[in-house]
LOZA-890682 format. One record per residue (C-alpha): residue in three letters; x, y, z. Coordinates in nm, 3 decimals, decimal comma. Layout:
LOZA-890682
REC   resn        c1        c2        c3
REC    ALA         X         Y         Z
...
//
This chain:
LOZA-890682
REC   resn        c1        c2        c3
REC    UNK     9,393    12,142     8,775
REC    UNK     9,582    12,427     8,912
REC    UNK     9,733    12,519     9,253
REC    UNK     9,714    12,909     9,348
REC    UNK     9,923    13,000     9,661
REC    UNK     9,865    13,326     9,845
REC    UNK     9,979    13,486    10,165
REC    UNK     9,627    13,698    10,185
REC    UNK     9,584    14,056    10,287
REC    UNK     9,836    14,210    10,508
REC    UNK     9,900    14,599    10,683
REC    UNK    10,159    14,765    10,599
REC    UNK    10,522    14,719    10,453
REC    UNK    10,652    14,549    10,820
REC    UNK    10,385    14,329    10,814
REC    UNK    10,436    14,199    10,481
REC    UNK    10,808    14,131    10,543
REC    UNK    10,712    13,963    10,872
REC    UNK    10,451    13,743    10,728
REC    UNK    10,685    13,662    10,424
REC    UNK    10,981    13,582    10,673
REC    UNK    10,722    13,337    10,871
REC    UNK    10,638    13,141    10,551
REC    UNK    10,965    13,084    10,453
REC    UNK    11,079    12,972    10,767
REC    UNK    10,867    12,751    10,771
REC    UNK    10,934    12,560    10,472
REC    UNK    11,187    12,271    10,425
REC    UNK    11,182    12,255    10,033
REC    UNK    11,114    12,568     9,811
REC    UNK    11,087    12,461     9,411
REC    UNK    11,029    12,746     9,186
REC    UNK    10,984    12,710     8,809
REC    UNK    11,238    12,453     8,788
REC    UNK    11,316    12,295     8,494
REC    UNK    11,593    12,008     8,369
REC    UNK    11,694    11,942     7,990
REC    UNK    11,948    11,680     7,893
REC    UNK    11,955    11,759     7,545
REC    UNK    11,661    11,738     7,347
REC    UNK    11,461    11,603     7,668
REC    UNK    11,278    11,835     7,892
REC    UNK    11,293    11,605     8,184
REC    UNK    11,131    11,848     8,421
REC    UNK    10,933    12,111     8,300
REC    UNK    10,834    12,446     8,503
REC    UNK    10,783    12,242     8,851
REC    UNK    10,738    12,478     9,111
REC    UNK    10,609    12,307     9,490
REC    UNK    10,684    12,381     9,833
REC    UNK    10,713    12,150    10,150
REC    UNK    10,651    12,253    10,497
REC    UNK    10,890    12,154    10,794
REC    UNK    10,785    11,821    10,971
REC    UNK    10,553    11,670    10,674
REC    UNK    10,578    11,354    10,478
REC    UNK    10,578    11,488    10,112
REC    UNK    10,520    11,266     9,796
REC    UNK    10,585    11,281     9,468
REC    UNK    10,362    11,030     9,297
REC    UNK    10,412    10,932     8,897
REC    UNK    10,512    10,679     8,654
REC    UNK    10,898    10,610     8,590
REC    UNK    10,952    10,891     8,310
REC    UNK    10,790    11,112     8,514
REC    UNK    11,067    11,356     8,635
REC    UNK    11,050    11,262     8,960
REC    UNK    11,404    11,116     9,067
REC    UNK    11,533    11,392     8,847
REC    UNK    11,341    11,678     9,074
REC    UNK    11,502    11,524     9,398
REC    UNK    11,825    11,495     9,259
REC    UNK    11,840    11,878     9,174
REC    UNK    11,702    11,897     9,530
REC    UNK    11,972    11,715     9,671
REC    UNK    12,252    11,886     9,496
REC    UNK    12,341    11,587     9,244
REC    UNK    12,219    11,749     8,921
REC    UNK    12,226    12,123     8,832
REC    UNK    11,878    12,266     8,722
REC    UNK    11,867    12,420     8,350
REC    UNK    11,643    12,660     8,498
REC    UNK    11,468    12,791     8,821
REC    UNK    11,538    12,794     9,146
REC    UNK    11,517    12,511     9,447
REC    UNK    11,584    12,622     9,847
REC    UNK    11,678    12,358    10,074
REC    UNK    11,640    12,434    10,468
REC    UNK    11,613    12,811    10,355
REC    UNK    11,980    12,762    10,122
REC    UNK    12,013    12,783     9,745
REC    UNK    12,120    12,430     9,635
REC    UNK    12,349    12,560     9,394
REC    UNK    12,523    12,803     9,598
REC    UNK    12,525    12,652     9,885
REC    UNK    12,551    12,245     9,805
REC    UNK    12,789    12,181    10,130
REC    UNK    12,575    12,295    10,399
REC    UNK    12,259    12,166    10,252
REC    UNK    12,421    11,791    10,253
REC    UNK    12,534    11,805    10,573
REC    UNK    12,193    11,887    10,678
REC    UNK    11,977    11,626    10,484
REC    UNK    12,012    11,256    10,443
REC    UNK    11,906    11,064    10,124
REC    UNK    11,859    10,698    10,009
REC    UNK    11,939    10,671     9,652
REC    UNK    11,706    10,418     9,432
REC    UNK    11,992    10,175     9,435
REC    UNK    12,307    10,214     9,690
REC    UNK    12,623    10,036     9,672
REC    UNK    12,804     9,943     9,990
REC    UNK    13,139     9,789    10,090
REC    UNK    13,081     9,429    10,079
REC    UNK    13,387     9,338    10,272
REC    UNK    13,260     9,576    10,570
REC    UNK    12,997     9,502    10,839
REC    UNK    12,695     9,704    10,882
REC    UNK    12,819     9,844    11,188
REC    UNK    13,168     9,915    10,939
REC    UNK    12,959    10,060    10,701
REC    UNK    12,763    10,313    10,889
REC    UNK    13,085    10,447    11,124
REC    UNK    13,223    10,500    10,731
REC    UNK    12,946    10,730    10,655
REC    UNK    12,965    10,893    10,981
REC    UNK    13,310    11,049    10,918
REC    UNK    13,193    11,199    10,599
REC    UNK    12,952    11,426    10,858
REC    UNK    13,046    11,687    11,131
REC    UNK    12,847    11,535    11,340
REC    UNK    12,653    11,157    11,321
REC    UNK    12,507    10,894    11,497
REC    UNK    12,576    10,590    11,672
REC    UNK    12,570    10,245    11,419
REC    UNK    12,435    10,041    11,680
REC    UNK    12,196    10,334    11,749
REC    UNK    12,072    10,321    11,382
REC    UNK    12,072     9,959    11,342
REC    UNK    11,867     9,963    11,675
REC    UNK    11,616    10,177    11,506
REC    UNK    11,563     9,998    11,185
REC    UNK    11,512     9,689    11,367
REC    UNK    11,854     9,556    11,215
REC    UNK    12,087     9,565    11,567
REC    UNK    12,130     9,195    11,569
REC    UNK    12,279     9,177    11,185
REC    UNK    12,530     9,409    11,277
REC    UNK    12,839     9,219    11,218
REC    UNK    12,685     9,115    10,912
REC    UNK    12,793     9,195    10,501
REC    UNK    12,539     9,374    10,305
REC    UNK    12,501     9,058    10,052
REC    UNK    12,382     8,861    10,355
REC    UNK    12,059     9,044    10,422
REC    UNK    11,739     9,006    10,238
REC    UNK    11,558     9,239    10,018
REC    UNK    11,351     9,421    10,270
REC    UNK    11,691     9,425    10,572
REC    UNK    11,891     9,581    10,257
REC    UNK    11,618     9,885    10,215
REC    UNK    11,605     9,874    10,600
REC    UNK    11,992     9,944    10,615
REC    UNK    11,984    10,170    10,326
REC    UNK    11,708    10,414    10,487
REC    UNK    11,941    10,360    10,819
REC    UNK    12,239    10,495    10,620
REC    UNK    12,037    10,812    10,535
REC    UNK    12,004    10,886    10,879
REC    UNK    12,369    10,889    11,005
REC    UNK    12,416    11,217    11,023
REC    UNK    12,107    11,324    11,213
REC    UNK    11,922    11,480    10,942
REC    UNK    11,686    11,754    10,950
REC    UNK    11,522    11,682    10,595
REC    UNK    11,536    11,304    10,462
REC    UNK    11,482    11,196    10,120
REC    UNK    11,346    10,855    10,011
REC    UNK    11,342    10,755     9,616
REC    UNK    11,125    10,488     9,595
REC    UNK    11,215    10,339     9,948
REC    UNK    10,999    10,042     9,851
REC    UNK    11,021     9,904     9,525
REC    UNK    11,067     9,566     9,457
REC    UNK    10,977     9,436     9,788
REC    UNK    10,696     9,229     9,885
REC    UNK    10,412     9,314    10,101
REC    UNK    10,466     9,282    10,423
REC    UNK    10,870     9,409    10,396
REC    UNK    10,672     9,760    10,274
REC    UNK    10,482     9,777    10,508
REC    UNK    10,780     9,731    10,732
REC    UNK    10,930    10,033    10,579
REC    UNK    10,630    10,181    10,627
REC    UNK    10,665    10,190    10,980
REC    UNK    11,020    10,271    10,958
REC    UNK    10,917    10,586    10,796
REC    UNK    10,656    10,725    11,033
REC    UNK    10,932    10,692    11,311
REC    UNK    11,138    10,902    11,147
REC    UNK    10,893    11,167    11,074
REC    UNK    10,783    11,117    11,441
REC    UNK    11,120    11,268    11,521
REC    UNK    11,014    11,574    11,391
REC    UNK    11,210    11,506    11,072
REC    UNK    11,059    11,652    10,703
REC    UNK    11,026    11,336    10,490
REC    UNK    11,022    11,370    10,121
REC    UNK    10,942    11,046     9,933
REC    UNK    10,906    10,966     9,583
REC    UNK    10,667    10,675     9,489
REC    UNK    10,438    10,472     9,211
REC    UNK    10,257    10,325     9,446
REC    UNK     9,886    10,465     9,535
REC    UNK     9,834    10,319     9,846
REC    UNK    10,145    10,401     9,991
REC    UNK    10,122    10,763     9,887
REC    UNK     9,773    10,762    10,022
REC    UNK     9,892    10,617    10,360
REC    UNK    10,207    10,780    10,400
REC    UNK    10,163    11,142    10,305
REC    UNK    10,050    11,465    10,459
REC    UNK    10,054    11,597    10,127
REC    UNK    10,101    11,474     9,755
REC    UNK    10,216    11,629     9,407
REC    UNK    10,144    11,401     9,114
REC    UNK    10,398    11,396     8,793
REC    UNK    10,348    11,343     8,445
REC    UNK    10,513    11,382     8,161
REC    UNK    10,783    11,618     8,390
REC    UNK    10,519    11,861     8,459
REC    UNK    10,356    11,861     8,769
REC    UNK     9,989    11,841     8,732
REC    UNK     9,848    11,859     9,095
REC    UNK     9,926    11,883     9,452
REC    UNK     9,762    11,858     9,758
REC    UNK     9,638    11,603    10,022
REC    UNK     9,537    11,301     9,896
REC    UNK     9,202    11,321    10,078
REC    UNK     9,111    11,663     9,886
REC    UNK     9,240    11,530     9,572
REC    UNK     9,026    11,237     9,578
REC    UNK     8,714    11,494     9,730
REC    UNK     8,756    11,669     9,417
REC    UNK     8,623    11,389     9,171
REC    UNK     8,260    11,425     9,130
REC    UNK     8,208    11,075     9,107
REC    UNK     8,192    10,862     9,417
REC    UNK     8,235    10,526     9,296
REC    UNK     8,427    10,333     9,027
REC    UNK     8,267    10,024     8,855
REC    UNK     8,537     9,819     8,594
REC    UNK     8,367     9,571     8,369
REC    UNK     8,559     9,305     8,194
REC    UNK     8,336     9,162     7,904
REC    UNK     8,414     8,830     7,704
REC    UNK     8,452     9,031     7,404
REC    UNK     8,498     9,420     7,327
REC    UNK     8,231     9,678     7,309
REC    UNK     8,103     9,832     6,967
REC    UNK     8,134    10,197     6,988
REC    UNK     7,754    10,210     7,002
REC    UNK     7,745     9,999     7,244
REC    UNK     8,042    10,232     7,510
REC    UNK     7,802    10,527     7,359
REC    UNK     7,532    10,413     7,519
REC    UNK     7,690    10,340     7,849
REC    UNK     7,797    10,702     7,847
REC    UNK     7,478    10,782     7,851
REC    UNK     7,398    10,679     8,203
REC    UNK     7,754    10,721     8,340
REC    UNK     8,004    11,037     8,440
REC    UNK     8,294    10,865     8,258
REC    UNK     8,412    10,588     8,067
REC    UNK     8,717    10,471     8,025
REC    UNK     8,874    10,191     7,770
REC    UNK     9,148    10,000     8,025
REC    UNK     9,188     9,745     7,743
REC    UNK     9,036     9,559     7,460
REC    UNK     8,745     9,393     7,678
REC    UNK     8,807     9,587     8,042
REC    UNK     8,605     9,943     8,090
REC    UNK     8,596    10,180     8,406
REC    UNK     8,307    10,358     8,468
REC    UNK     8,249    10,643     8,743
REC    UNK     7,925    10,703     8,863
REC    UNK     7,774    10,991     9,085
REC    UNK     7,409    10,831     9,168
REC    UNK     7,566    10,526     9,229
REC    UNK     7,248    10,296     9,287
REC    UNK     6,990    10,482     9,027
REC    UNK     7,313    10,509     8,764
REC    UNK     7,442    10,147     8,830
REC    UNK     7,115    10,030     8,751
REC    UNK     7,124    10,247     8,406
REC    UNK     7,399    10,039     8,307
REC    UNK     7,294     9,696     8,409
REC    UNK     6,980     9,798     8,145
REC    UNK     7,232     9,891     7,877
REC    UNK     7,435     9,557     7,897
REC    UNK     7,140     9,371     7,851
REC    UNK     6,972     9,570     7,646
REC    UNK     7,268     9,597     7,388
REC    UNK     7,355     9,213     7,454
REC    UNK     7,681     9,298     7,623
REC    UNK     7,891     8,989     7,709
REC    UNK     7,951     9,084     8,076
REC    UNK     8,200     8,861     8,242
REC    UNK     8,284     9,065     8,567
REC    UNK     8,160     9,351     8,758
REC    UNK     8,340     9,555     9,029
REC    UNK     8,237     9,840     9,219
REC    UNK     8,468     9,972     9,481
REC    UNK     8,541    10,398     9,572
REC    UNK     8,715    10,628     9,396
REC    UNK     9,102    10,663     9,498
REC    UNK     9,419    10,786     9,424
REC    UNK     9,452    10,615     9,095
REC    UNK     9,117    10,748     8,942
REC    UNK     9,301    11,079     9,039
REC    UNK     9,588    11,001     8,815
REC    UNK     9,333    10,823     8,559
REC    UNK     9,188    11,158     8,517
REC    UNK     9,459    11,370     8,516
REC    UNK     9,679    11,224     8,296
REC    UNK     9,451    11,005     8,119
REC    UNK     9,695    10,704     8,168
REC    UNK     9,673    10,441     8,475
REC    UNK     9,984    10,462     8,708
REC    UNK    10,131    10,092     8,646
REC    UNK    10,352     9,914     8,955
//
């Protein structure tokens, strides 16, 4: 899958610069052939994206994928091997100052004072800033006002990631980076984070999120680039990207024992895809989902297939990823 960006016909040299100028304003985050070796390891490999002022911009993969590596180049804490990367329209190398004083980031892990209060904490951060925020203002905000006086060790999982996404924002940020804002924490306390998100993007601040989560990316983002292997292998909304799978629906059988290769042969034959999960799990994708279901019910008992379980549900982000990289994406 590739992604072919063009500004279309224009008239006339003025024009051009004009329309160019517009673009570029426009953009929070410009990533051009960017790549990152530590040694032997091409961690990212030609990754060029852009992302547009006031979106909520993922960066789905598995860990290994690049993607904490990419933002960290975008934030100014590695140096790229090669490439380019424009932050608020500054190059991150040359200009590594400004751009932090204009973004805010939460790290995947943060360590805080644990002799300070929250409020202590955040009026810490704010003097690293020309200009910042309120604590009590932040901690309002991320729903954490009443643990002000508390130490960081005293909160639980989802108040820490609470705090630590209110610690990004001290400074009034323009552009606000999240690595995996929501790993580790259960259900509800993402969801929670969730929300936290969409109020700062309803601020008109550019979010730009990492994530291995499908469902988050899917309900989150305005737009989504998918990572594997430190290339980036596609990128767009996650609505188009499931649009462009032919098939409409998934079905996963899990059979009491595994399939003879005649026997996954001859569900091919009525099927767009199949794919071996494991030993005695396969996903099928089917276009003519009532006339091709039907095929392989008559397959599994005409070949005497053990059939233990049968789901059928729509295609989604992760049959995106399935296909692309070949590979499910794994919590």
């Amino acid at each position: 899958m590739s992604i072919r960006v063009g500004l279309g016909p224009v008239a006339g040299p003025k024009k051009d610069c004009d329309t160019i100028r517009n673009v570029i304003m426009n953009e929070a985050i410009r990533v051009e052939s960017l790549v990152k070796r530590f040694g032997s390891l091409t961690a990212v490999d030609q990754v060029s994206f852009t992302v547009e002022q006031g979106e909520i911009f993922g960066i789905l993969g598995p860990n290994g994928a690049g993607k904490t590596t990419t933002l960290e180049i975008i934030e100014g804490l590695q140096t790229p091997t090669g490439g380019t990367v424009t932050v608020l329209g500054l190059d991150i190398v040359k200009h590594a100052r400004q751009v932090k004083a204009r973004i805010g980031v939460q790290l995947q892990s943060s360590a805080y004072f644990d002799y300070l209060s929250l409020k202590e904490i955040l009026a810490l951060l704010g003097t690293f800033y020309p200009k910042h925020m309120a604590p009590d203002t932040l901690l309002d905000q991320v729903g954490l006002l009443d643990k002000s006086g508390s130490k960081i060790n005293q909160l639980s999982g989802g108040q820490k990631q609470r705090f630590t996404v209110a610690a990004s924002l001290i400074n009034d940020p323009e552009l606000v980076i999240l690595d995996e804002p929501t790993t580790g924490l259960d259900p509800q306390a993402r969801r929670n984070v969730w929300g936290l998100i969409r109020q700062i993007h309803d601020r008109n601040s550019t979010v730009v999120l990492t994530t291995h989560y499908m469902e988050e990316a899917e309900a989150l983002c305005d737009r989504l680039a998918i990572m594997h292997q430190g290339k980036l292998v596609a990128i767009d909304t996650p609505r188009n990207l499931i649009d462009q799978l032919e098939a409409t629906y998934t079905v996963k059988l899990v059979m009491s024992r595994p399939l003879s290769e005649s026997q996954v042969a001859s569900l091919n034959g009525g099927v767009e895809f199949v794919q071996n999960l494991d030993d005695t799990s396969y996903l099928l994708r089917l276009r003519n989902t009532p006339a091709a279901l039907g095929t392989v019910l008559d397959e599994i008992a005409r070949n005497d297939m053990s059939l233990e379980r049968l789901e059928i549900t729509p295609v989604t982000l992760e049959d995106v990823f399935l296909e692309l990289t070949g590979n499910e994406l794994q919590d």
